[in-house]
N, C-alpha and C positions, 0 to 999 in steps of 0.2 A: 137518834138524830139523823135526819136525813137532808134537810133543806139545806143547801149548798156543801155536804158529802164529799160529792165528787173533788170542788175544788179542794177542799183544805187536805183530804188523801194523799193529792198528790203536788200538795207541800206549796197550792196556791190559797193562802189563809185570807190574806186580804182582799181578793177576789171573792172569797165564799161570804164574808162578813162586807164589802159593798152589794153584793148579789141579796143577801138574808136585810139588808138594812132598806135596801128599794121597796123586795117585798111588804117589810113593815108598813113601811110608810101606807102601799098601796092597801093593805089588808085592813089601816087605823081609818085612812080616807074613806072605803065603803062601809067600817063595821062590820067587819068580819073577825067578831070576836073569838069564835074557835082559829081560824087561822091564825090569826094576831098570838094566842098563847103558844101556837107550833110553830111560830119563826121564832116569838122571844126564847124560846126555849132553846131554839138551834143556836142562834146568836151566841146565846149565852156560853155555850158548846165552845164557839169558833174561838169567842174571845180566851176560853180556857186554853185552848192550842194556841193562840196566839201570847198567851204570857201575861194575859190583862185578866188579873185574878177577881179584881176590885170590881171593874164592866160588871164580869162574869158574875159575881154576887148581889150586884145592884139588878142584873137583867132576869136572873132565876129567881130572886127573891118576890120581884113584882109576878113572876106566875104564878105563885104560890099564896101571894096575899090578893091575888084576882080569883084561884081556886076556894081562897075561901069567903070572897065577899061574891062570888058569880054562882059556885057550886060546877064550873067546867073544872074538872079537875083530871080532864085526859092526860093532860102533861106532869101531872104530882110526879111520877118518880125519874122522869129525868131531870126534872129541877131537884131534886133532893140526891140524887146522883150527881149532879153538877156540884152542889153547895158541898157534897162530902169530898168533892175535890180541892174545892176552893178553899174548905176550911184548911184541909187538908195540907197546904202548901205555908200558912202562918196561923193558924191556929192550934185550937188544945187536941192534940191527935187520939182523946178518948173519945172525944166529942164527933172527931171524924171518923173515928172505926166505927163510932155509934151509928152515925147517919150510913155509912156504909149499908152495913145491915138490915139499915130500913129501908135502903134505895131496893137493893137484890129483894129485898121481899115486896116492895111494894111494883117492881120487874114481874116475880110469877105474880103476884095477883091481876097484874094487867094483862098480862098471857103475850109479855115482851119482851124478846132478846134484844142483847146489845148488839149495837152495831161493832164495828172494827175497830171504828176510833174510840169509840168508848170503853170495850174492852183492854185495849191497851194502855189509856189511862187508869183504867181502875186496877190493872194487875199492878201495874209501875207504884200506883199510891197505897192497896194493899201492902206489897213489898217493903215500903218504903215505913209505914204504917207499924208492922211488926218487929220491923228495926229498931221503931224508935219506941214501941210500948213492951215489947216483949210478946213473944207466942200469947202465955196465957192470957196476959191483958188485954191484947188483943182480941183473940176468942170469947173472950166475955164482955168486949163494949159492944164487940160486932152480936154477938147473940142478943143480947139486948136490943141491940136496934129489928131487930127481927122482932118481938114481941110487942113493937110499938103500933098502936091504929095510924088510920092515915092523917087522921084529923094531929095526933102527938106528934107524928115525924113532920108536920109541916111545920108545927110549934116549934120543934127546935132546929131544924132547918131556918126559917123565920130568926130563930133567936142568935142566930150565929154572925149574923150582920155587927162589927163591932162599931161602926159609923157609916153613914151614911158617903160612900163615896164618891156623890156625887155623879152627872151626867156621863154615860160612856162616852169614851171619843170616838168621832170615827171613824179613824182606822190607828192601830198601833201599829209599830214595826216592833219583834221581840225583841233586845237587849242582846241574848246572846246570836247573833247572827247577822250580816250581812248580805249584799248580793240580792238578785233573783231566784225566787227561791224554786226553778228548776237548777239550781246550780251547789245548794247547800249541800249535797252529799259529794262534790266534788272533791272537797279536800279531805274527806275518807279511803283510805285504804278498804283493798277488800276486808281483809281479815276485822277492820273496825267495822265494818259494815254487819258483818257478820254478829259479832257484840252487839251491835246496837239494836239488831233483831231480837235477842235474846234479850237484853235489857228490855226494853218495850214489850218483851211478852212476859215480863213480870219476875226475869230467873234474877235470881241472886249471883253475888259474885262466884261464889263457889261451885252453882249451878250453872254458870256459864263456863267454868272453866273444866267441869265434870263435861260438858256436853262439848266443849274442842277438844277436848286431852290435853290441856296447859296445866300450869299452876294458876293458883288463885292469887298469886305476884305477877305474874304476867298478865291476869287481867288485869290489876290493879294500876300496872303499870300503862296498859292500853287506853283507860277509859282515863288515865291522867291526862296524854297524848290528845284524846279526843274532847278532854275540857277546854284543854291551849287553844287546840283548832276550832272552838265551835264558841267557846266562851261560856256555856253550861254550867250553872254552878253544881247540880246534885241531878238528884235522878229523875226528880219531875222535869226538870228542862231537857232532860237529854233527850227523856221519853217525846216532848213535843220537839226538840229537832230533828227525832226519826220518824216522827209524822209527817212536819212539814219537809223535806226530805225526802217525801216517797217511801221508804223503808220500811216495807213489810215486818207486822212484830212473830214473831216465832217463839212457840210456848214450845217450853224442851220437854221430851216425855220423861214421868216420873220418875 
């Protein structure tokens, strides 16, 4: 994801999705049909940071059903990376460790690294992912999505749409947060700040509490602190208000 990057980094989302939503316009107006699928696809990006899962599924799904009525299909694995987030957040979490696995493989076949932001989403819904199926279950919806063509993982990527939600707005504000959002890490302490890196680079509680030297009660107690203040329900949102937030994610060594 690169088109409007900079803004949503540094926690200006509505900025990057006004910025990604002009270019559309301008890429639909000449027919510039490769561009037109590499903004839908950042879009789709921005709206996952911004808390609009629904956008998000409506805008990666049309890349993917253009990849397979055009055969441009440069953008397949960030929209099937997108959708394994989206599902991710109210959907069947086998289903999402599935598309996982087909996102990261259909990543090396394109010979593409994640960017920042997407690394940090995808550690946080991993994390989040094996919580809620277990190790093994996990390992084995995600290896499976690994065995899928590109033509399957867009099928059920494609299939995960549960209705039609309708046109994106355009712009959302997220739910949990207020303010300008050069201002959201304000009411963090350092030491939350420091969790919230950690959370966002994918660590668990316990592995955030091995990597300060607390208990794993004292994170628990921290990141209760940091839901009051932020309004966060779980860990995908926290993960996007240490995005938008500024807040570098920190992946703790093994």
């Amino acid at each position: 994801m690169n088109l409007g990057a900079d803004q949503v980094a540094a926690g200006e989302v509505r900025a990057g999705i006004a910025y990604g939503q002009e270019a559309l316009r301008l890429a639909e107006a000449h027919g510039y049909e490769h561009v037109v699928a590499a903004v839908t696809a950042n879009l789709g990006f921005a709206y996952l940071v911004d808390g609009d899962d629904a956008g998000a599924r409506r805008l990666l799904i049309s890349v993917l059903e253009t990849a397979r009525a055009t055969g441009e299909k440069t953008f397949v694995h960030v929209a099937v990376l997108g959708l394994a987030l989206a599902v991710g957040t109210d959907g069947d979490p086998a289903v999402a460790a599935t598309l996982h696995g087909a996102a990261d493989y259909q990543y090396e076949r394109a010979g593409q690294a994640f960017d920042s932001i997407e690394l940090a989403l995808r550690a946080s819904d991993h994390a989040r992912l094996r919580d809620a199926l277990g190790e093994a279950a996990f390992d084995a919806a995600y290896t499976h999505g690994r065995t899928l063509s590109q033509a399957e993982a867009i099928a059920l990527a494609v299939g995960t749409a549960q209705q039609d939600p309708g046109p994106a707005p355009a712009v959302t504000v997220p739910a949990f947060h207020s303010g300008p959002a050069d201002s959201l890490a304000g009411p963090l302490s350092a030491r939350e700040r420091q969790i919230m890196a950690l959370l966002a680079g994918g660590a668990s509680n316990a592995k955030i509490a091995e990597t300060l030297f607390v208990t794993p009660n004292t994170v628990r107690t921290h990141l209760d602190r940091i839901r009051d203040k932020t309004g966060a329900r779980n860990r995908a949102e926290l993960t996007r208000y240490a995005i938008q937030a500024g807040i570098e994610p920190v992946v703790p060594a093994p």
